[in-house]
C-alpha atoms as a printed R data frame, in Angstrom:
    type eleno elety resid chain resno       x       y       z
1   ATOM     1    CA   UNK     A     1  11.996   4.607 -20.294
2   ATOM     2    CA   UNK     A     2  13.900   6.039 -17.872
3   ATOM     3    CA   UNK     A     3  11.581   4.863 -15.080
4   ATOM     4    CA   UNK     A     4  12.081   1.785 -16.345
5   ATOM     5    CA   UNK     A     5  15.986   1.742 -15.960
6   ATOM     6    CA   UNK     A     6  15.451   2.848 -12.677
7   ATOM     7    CA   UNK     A     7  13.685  -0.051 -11.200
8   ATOM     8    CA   UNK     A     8  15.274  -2.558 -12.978
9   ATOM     9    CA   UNK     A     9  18.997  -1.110 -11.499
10  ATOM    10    CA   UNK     A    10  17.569  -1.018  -8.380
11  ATOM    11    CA   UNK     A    11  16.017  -5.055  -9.051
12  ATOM    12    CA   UNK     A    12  18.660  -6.320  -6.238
13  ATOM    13    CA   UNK     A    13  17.560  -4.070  -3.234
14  ATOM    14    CA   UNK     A    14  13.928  -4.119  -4.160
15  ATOM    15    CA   UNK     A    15  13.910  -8.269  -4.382
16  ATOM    16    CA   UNK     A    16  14.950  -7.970  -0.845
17  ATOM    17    CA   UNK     A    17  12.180  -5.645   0.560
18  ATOM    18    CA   UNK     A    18  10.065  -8.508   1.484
19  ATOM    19    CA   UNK     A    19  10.730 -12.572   0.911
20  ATOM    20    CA   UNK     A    20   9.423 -13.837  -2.130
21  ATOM    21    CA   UNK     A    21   8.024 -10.227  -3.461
22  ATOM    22    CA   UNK     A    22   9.411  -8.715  -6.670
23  ATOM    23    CA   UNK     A    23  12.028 -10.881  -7.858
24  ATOM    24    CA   UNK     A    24  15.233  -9.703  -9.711
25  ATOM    25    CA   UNK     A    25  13.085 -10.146 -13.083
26  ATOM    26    CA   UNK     A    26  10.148  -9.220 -12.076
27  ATOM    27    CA   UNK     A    27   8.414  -8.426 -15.207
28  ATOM    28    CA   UNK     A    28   6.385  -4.626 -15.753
29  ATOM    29    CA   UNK     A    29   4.914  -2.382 -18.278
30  ATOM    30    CA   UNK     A    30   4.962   1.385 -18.151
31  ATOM    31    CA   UNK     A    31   2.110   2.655 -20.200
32  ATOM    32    CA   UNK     A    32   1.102   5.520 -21.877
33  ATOM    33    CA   UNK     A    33  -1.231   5.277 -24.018
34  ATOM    34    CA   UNK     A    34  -0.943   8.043 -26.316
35  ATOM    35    CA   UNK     A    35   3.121   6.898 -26.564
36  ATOM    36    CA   UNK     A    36   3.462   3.048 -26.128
37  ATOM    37    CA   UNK     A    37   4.596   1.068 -23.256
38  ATOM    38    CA   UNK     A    38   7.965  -0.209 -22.103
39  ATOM    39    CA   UNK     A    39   8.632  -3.404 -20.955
40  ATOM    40    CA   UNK     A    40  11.137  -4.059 -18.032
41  ATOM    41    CA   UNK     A    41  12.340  -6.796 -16.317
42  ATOM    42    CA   UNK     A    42  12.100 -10.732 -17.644
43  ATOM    43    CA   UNK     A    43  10.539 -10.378 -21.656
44  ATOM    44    CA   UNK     A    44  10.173 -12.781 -24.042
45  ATOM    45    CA   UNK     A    45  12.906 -12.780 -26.170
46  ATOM    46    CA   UNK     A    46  11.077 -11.423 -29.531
47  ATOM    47    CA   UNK     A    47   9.345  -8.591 -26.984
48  ATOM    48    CA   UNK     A    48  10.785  -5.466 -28.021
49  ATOM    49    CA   UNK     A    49  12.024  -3.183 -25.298
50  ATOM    50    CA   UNK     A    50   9.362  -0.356 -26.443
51  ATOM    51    CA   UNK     A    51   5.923  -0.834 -28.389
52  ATOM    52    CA   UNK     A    52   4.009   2.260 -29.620
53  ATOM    53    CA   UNK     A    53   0.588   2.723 -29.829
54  ATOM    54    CA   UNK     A    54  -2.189   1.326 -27.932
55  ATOM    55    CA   UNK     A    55  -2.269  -2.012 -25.249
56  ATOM    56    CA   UNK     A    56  -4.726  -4.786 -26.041
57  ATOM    57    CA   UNK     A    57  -6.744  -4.949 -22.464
58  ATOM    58    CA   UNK     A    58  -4.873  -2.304 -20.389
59  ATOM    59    CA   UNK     A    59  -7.956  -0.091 -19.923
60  ATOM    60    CA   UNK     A    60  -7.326   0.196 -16.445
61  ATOM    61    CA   UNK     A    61  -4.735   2.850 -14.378
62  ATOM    62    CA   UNK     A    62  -3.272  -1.008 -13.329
63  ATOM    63    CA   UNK     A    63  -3.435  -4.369 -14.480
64  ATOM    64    CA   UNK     A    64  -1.993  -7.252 -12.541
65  ATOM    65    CA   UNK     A    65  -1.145 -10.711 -14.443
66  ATOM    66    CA   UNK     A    66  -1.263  -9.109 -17.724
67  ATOM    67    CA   UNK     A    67  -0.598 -11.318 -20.592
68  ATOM    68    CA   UNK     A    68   2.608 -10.141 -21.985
69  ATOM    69    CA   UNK     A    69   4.178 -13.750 -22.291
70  ATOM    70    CA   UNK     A    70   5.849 -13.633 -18.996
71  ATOM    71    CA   UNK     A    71   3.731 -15.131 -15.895
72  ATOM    72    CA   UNK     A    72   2.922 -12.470 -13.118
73  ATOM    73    CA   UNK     A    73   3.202  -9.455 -14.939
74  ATOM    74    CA   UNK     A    74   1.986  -5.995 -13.726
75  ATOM    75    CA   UNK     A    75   1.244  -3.238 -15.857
76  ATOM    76    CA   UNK     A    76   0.739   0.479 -14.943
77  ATOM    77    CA   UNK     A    77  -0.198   3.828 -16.411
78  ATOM    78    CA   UNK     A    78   1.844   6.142 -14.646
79  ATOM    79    CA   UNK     A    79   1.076   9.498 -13.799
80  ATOM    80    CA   UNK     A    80   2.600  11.993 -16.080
81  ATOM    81    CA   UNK     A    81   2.799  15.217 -13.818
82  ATOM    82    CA   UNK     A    82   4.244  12.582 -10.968
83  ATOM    83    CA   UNK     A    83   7.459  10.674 -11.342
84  ATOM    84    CA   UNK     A    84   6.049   8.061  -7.853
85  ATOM    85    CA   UNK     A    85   5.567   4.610  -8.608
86  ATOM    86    CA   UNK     A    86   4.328   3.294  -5.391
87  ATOM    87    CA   UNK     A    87   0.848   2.515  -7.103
88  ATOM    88    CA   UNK     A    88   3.181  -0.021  -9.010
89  ATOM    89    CA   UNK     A    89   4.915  -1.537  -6.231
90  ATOM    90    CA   UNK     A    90   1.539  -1.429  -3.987
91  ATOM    91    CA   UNK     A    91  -0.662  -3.330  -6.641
92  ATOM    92    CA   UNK     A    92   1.718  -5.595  -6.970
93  ATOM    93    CA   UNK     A    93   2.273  -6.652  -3.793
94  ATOM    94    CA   UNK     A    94  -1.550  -7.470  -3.538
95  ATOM    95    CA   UNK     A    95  -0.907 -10.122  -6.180
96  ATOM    96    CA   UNK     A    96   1.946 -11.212  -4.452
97  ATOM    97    CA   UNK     A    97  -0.388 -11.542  -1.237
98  ATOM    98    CA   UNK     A    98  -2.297 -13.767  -3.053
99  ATOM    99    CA   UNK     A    99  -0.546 -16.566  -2.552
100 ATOM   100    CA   UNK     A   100   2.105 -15.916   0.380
101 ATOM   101    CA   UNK     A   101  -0.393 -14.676   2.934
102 ATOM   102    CA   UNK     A   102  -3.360 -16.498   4.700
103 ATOM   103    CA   UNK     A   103  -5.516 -14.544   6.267
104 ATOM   104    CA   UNK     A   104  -6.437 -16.755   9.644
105 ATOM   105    CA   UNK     A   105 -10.398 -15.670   9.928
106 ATOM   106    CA   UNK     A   106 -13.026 -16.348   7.402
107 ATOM   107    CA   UNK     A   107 -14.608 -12.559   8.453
108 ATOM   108    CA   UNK     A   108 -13.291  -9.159   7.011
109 ATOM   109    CA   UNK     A   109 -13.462  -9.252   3.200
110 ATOM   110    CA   UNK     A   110 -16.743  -7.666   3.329
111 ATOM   111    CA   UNK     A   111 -15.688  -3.444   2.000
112 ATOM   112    CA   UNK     A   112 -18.813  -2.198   4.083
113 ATOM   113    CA   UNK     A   113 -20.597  -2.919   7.553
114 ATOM   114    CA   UNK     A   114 -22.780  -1.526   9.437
115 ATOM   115    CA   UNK     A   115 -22.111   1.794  11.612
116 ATOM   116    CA   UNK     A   116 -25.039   1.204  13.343
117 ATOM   117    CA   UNK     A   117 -23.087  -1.750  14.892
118 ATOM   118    CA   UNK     A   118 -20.906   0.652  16.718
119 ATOM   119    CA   UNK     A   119 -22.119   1.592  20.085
120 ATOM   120    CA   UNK     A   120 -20.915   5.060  20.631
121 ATOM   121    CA   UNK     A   121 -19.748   5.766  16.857
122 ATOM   122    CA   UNK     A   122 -19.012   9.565  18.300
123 ATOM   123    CA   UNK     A   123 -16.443   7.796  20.056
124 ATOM   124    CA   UNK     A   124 -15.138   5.740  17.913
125 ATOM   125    CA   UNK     A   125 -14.204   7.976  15.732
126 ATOM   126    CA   UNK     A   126 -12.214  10.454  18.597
127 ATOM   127    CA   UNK     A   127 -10.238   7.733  19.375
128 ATOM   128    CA   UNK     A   128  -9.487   6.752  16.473
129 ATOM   129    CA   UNK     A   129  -8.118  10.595  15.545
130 ATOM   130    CA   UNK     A   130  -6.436  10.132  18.714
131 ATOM   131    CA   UNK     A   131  -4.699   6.973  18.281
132 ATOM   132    CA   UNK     A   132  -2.704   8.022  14.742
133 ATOM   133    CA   UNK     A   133  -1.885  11.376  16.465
134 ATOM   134    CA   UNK     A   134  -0.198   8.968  18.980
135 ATOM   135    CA   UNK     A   135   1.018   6.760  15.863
136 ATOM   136    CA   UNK     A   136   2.925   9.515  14.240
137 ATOM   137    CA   UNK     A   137   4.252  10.825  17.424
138 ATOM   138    CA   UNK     A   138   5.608   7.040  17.754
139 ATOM   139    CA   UNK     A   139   6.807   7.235  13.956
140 ATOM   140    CA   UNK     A   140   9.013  10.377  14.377
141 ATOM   141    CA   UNK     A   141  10.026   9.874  17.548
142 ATOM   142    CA   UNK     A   142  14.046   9.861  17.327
143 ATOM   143    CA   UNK     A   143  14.642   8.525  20.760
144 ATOM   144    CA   UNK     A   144  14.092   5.143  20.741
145 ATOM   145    CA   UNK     A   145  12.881   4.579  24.878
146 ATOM   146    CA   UNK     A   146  10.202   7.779  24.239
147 ATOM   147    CA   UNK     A   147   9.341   5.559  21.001
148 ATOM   148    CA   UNK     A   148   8.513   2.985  22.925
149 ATOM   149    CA   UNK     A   149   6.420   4.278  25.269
150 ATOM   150    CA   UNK     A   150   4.422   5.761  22.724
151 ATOM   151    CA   UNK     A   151   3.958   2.915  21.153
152 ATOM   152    CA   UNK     A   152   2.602   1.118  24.281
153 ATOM   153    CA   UNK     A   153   0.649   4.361  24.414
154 ATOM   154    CA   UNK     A   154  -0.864   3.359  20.942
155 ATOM   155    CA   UNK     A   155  -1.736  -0.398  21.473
156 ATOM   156    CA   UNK     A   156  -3.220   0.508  24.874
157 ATOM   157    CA   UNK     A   157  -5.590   2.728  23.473
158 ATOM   158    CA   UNK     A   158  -6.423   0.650  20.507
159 ATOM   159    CA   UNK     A   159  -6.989  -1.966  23.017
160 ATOM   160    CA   UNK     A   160  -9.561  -0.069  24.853
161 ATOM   161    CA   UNK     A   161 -11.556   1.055  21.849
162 ATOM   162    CA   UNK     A   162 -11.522  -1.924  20.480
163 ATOM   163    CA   UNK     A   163 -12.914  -4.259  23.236
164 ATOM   164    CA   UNK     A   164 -16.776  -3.104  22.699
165 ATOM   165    CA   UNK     A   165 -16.373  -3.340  18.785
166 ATOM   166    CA   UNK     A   166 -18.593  -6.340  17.152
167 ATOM   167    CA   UNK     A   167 -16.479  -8.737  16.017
168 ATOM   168    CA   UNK     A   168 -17.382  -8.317  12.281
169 ATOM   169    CA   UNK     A   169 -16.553  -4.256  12.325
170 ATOM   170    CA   UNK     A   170 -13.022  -5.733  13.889
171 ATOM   171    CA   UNK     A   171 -12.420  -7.993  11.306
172 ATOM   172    CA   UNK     A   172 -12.878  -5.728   8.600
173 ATOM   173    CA   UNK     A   173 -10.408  -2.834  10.989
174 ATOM   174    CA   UNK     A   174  -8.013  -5.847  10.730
175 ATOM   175    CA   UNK     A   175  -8.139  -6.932   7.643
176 ATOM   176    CA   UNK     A   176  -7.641  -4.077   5.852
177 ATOM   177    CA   UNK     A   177  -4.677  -2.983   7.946
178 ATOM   178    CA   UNK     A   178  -2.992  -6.611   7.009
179 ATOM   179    CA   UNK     A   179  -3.929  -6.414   3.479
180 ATOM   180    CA   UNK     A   180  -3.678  -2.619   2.600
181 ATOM   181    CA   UNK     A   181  -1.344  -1.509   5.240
182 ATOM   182    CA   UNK     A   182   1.409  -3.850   3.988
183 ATOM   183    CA   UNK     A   183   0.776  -3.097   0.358
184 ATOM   184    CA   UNK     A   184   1.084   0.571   0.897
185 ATOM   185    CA   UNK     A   185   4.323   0.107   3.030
186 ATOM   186    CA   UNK     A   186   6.279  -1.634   0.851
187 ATOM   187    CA   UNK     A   187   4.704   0.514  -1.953
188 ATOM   188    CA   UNK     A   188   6.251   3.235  -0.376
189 ATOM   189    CA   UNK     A   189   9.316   1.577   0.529
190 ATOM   190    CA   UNK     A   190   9.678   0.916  -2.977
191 ATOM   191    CA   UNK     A   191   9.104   4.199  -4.289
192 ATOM   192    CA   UNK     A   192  11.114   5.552  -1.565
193 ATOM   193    CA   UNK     A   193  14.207   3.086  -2.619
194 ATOM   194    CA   UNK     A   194  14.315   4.066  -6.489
195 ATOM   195    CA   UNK     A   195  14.461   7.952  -6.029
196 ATOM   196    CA   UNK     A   196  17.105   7.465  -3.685
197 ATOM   197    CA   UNK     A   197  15.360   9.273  -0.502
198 ATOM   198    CA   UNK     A   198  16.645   9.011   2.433
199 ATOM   199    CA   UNK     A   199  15.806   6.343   5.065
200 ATOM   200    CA   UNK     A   200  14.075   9.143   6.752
201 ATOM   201    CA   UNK     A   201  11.847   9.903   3.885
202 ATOM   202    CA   UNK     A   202   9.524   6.612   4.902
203 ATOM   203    CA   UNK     A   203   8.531   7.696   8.360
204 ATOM   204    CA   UNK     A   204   7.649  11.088   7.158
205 ATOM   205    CA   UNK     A   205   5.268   9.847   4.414
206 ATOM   206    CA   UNK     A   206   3.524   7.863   6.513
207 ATOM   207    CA   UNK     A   207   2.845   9.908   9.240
208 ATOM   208    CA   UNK     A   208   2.348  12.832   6.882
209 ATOM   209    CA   UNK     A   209  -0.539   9.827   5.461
210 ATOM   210    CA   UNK     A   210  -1.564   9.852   9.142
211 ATOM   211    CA   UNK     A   211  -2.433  13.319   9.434
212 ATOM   212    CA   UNK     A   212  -3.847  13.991   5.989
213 ATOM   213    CA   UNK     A   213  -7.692  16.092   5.762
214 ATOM   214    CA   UNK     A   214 -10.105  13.005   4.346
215 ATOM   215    CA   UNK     A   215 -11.946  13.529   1.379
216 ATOM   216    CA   UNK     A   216 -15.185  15.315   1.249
217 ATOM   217    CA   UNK     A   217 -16.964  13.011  -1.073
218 ATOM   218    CA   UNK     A   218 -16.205   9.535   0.543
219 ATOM   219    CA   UNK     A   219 -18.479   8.404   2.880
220 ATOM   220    CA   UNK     A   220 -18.644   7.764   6.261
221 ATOM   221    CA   UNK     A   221 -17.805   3.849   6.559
222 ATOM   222    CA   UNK     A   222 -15.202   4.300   3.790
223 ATOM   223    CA   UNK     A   223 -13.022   6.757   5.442
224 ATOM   224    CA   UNK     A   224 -13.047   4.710   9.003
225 ATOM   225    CA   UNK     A   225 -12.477   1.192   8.052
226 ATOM   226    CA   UNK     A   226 -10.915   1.475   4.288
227 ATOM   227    CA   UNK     A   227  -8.736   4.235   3.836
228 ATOM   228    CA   UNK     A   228  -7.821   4.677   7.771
229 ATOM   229    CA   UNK     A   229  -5.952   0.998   6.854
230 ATOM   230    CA   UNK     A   230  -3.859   2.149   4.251
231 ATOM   231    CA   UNK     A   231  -1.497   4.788   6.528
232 ATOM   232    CA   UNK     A   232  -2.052   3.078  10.055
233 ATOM   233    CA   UNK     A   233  -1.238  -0.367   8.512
234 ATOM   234    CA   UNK     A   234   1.736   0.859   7.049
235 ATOM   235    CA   UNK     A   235   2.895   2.173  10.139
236 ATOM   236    CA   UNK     A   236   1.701  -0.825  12.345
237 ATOM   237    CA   UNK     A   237   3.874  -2.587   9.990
């Protein structure tokens, strides 16, 4: 409940983090489902403010559109031992994307291609370590000329690496930056915005997301061109 009352008193600054996205009754469901679920934002007037017990078809961690009356709903179990609800604002902003973005190539949707495609993959991954040591330099860079620079720094070397890529391996670099990065800035944003962190706090996550071990268990192809997106979109953006 009290997340709840949180977003919705913070409805006016978050319907401004982006044109169109999450408007001042944006309608959500935080759901536990041992407890119930609240219901925030726009409800239908005989929708009671908490329900106990079990959801009909919220058997996911997230479900966008979920049919609680009110069009464009997004539901989320939130994580009990962690009082972030980025995952809310992120998912949401995918169906958001839905309709206000157009993606101007028909390649890139694809989740996997073909390492093999990469000439010197031994490269390609250096630079890529390279280039978001040079990203979060650029992020927490107080001075805005040296922030500059490294940002030039940045595109020039993604430049370089990226002129002997196949075009569908680019596509799919690209397209998950645009699709994920955004969603996971504003995600943050969000987050960031309702437990009153400072302005500072965004910069830090993100680069913090830049610098983070991977995952022992995901696989090659995964790591480079799916969750790479996620921080060095966010920052891009």
């Amino acid at each position: 409940m009290a997340q709840a009352e949180r977003v919705e008193r913070h409805a006016d600054a978050l319907s401004r983090l982006w044109p169109g996205y999450w408007p001042k009754g944006q309608p959500f469901i935080l759901y536990a489902p041992d407890i119930g679920a609240v219901f925030g934002g726009a409800r239908l007037p005989d929708t009671p403010r908490f329900r106990p017990g079990r959801l009909e078809g919220a058997e996911f961690h997230f479900v966008l559109d979920y049919p609680s009356g009110v069009p464009d709903t997004v539901l989320l179990r939130p994580d009990g031992a962690d009082d972030d609800l980025s995952t809310l604002f992120h998912e949401q902003f995918h169906d958001f994307q839905n309709t206000a973005f157009r993606w101007m190539s028909g390649d890139g949707h694809q989740e996997f291609v073909d390492l093999n495609a990469i000439p010197d993959l031994t490269g390609f991954i250096a630079a890529l370590d390279l280039e978001r040591l040079v990203l979060r330099a650029a992020l927490l860079e107080p001075d805005a000329p040296a922030r500059k620079h490294l940002a030039q720094t940045y595109l020039a070397l993604r430049t370089a690496r990226s002129a002997d890529l196949p075009a569908e391996v680019l596509a799919v670099q690209q397209q998950r930056e645009w699709s994920e990065g955004t969603a996971e800035f504003i995600g943050l944003q969000a987050a960031h915005l309702i437990a009153g962190r400072p302005d500072t706090a965004l910069p830090s996550a993100i680069a913090r997301a830049l610098t983070t071990p991977s995952q022992n268990d995901m696989s090659l192809v995964s790591e480079l061109l799916r969750w790479r997106a996620y921080p060095v979109g966010a920052a891009l953006t």
